[in-house]
TORKOL-4160 file (C-alpha; in steps of 0.2 Angstrom, whole numbers, padded with zeros to 4 digits, m for minus):
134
<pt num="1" X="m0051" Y="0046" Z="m0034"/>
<pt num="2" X="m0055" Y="0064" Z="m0035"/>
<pt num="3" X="m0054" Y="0077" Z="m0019"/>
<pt num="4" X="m0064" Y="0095" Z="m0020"/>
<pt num="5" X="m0060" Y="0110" Z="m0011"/>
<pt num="6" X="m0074" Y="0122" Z="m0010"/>
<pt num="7" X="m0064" Y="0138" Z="m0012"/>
<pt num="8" X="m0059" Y="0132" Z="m0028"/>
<pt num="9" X="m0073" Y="0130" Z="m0038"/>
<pt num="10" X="m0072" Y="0133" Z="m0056"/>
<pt num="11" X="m0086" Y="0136" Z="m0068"/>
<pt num="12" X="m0094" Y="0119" Z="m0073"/>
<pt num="13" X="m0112" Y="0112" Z="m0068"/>
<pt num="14" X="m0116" Y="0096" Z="m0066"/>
<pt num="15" X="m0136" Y="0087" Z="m0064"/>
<pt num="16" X="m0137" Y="0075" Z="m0049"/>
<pt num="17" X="m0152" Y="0069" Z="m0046"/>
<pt num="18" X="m0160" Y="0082" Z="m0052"/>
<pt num="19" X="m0150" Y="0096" Z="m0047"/>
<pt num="20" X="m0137" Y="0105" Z="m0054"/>
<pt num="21" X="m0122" Y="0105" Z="m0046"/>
<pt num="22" X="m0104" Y="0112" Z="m0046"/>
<pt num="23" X="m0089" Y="0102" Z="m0047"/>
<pt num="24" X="m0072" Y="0105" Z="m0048"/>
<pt num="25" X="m0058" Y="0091" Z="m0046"/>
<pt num="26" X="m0040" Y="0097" Z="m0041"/>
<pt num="27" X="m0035" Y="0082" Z="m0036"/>
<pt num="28" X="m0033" Y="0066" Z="m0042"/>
<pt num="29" X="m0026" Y="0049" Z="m0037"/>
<pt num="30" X="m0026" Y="0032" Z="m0045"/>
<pt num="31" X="m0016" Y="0014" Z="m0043"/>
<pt num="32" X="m0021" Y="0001" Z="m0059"/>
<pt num="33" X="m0012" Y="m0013" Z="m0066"/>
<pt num="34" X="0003" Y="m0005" Z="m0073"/>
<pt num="35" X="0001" Y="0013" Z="m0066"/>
<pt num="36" X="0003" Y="0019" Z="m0049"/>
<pt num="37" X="m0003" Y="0038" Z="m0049"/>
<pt num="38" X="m0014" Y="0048" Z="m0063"/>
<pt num="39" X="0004" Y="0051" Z="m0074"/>
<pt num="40" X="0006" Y="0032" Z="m0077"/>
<pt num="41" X="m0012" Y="0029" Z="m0080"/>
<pt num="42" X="m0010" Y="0045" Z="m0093"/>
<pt num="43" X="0009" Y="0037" Z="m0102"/>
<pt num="44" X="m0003" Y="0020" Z="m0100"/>
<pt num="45" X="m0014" Y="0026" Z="m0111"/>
<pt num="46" X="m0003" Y="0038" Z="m0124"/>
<pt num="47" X="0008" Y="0021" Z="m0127"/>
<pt num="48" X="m0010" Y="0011" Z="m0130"/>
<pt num="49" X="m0002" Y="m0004" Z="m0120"/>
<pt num="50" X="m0013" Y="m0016" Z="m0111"/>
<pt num="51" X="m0013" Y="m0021" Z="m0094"/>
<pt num="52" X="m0021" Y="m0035" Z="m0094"/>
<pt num="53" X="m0008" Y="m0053" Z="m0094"/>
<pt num="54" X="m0011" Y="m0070" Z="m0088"/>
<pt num="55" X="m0019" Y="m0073" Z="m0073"/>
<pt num="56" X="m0011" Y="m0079" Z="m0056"/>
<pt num="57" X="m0010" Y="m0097" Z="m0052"/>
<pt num="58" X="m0024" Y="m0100" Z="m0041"/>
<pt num="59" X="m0037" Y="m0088" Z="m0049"/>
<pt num="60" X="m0047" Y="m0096" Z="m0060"/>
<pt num="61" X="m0044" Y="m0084" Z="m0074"/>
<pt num="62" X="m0033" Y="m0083" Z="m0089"/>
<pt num="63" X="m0031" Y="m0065" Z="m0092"/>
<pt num="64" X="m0030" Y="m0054" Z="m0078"/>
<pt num="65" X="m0027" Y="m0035" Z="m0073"/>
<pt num="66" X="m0014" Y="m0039" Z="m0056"/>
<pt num="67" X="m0011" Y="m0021" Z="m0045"/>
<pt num="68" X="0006" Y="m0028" Z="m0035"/>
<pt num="69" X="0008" Y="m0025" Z="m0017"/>
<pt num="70" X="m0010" Y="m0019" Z="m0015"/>
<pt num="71" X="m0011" Y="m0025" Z="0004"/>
<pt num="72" X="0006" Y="m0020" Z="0005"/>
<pt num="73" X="0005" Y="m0002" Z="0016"/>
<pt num="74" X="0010" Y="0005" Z="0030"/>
<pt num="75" X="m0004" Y="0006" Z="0037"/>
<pt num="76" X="0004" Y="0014" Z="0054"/>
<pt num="77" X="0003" Y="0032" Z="0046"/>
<pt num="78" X="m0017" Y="0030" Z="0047"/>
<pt num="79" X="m0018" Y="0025" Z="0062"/>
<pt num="80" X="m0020" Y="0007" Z="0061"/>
<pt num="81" X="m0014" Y="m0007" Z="0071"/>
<pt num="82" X="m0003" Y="m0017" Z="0061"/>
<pt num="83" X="m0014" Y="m0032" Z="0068"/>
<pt num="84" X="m0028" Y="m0026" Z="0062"/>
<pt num="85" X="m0021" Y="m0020" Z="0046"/>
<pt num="86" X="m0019" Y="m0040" Z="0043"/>
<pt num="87" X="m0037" Y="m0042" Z="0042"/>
<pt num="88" X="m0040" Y="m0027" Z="0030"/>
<pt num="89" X="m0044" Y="m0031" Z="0012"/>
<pt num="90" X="m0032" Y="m0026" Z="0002"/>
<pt num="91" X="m0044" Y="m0013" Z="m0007"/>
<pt num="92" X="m0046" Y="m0005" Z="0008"/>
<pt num="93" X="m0026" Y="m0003" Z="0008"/>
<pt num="94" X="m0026" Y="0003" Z="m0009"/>
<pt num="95" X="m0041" Y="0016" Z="m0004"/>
<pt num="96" X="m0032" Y="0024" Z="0007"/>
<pt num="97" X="m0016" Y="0026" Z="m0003"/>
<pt num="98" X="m0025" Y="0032" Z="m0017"/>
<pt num="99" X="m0036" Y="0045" Z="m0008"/>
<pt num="100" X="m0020" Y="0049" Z="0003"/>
<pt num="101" X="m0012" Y="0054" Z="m0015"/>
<pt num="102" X="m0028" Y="0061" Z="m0021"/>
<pt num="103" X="m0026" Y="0075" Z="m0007"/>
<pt num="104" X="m0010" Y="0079" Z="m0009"/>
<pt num="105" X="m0011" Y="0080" Z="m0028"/>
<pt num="106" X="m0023" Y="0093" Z="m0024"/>
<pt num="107" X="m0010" Y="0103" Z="m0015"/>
<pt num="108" X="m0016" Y="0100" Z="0003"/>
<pt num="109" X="m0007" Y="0094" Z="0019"/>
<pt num="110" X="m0016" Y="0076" Z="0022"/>
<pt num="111" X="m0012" Y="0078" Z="0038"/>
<pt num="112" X="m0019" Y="0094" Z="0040"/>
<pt num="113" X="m0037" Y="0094" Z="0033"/>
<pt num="114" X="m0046" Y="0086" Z="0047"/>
<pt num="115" X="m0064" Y="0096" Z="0053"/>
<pt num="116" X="m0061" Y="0106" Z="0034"/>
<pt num="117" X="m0074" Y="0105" Z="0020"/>
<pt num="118" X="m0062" Y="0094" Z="0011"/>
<pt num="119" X="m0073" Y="0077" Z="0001"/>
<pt num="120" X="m0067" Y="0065" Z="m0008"/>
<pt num="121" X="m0074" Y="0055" Z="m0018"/>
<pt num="122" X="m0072" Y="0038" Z="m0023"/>
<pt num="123" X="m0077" Y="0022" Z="m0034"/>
<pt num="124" X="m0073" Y="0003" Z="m0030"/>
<pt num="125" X="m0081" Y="m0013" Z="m0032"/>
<pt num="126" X="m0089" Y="m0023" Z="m0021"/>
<pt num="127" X="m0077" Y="m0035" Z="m0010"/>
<pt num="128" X="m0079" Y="m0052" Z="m0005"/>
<pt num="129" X="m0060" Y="m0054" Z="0002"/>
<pt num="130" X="m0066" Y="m0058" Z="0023"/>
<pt num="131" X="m0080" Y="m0071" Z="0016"/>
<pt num="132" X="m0065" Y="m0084" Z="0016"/>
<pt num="133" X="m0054" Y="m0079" Z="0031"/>
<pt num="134" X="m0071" Y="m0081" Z="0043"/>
């Protein structure tokens, strides 16, 4: 998860799609199996330990990568129903934890950045987690 501020753009171009384009990331947030913020994930990978242990009961796979209480949240802070919290994907959970920490890694007010030229940016997979609860 990565969150830009346009005021503090340093020096550093990047091509998309052609163009070249400034970007400058000050914040960051992340949850992985066995790291729960970007220090984590950084002693993660100075300790070279792997992640990855057996899979769940009920998965289907031997070796896994488990994030614990992903669809855990509080969900209340967002402004989401708890009802309706109990239909969201976990992912969706963990995406608004993470870029909540990504904002305020970056030294912002989450609470506070609503209307400004704050993005952030983010990476997930694809989800099929309501395909089953329909």
């Amino acid at each position: 998860m990565v969150v830009e501020r346009p005021e503090e753009r340093r020096e550093g171009l990047v091509t998309v799609e052609g163009r070249e384009s400034a970007v400058a990331v000050v914040g960051m947030g992340c949850e992985l199996p066995s790291a729960r913020g970007p220090r984590e994930l950084w002693r993660l990978l100075a300790q070279a330990r792997d992640a990855v242990g057996p899979g769940r009961a009920g998965t289907g796979l031997r070796q896994a990568g488990h994030i614990d209480g992903a669809g855990c949240s509080d969900l209340t802070r967002f402004g989401i129903d708890p009802d309706e919290a109990a239909w969201l994907d976990p992912q969706q959970h963990l995406l608004l934890r993470v870029a909540y920490d990504a904002i305020a890694d970056a030294g912002l007010d989450p609470a506070g950045i609503a209307g400004s030229p704050t993005a952030v940016c983010v990476g997930q997979s694809a989800s099929d987690y309501g395909a089953d609860r329909r």
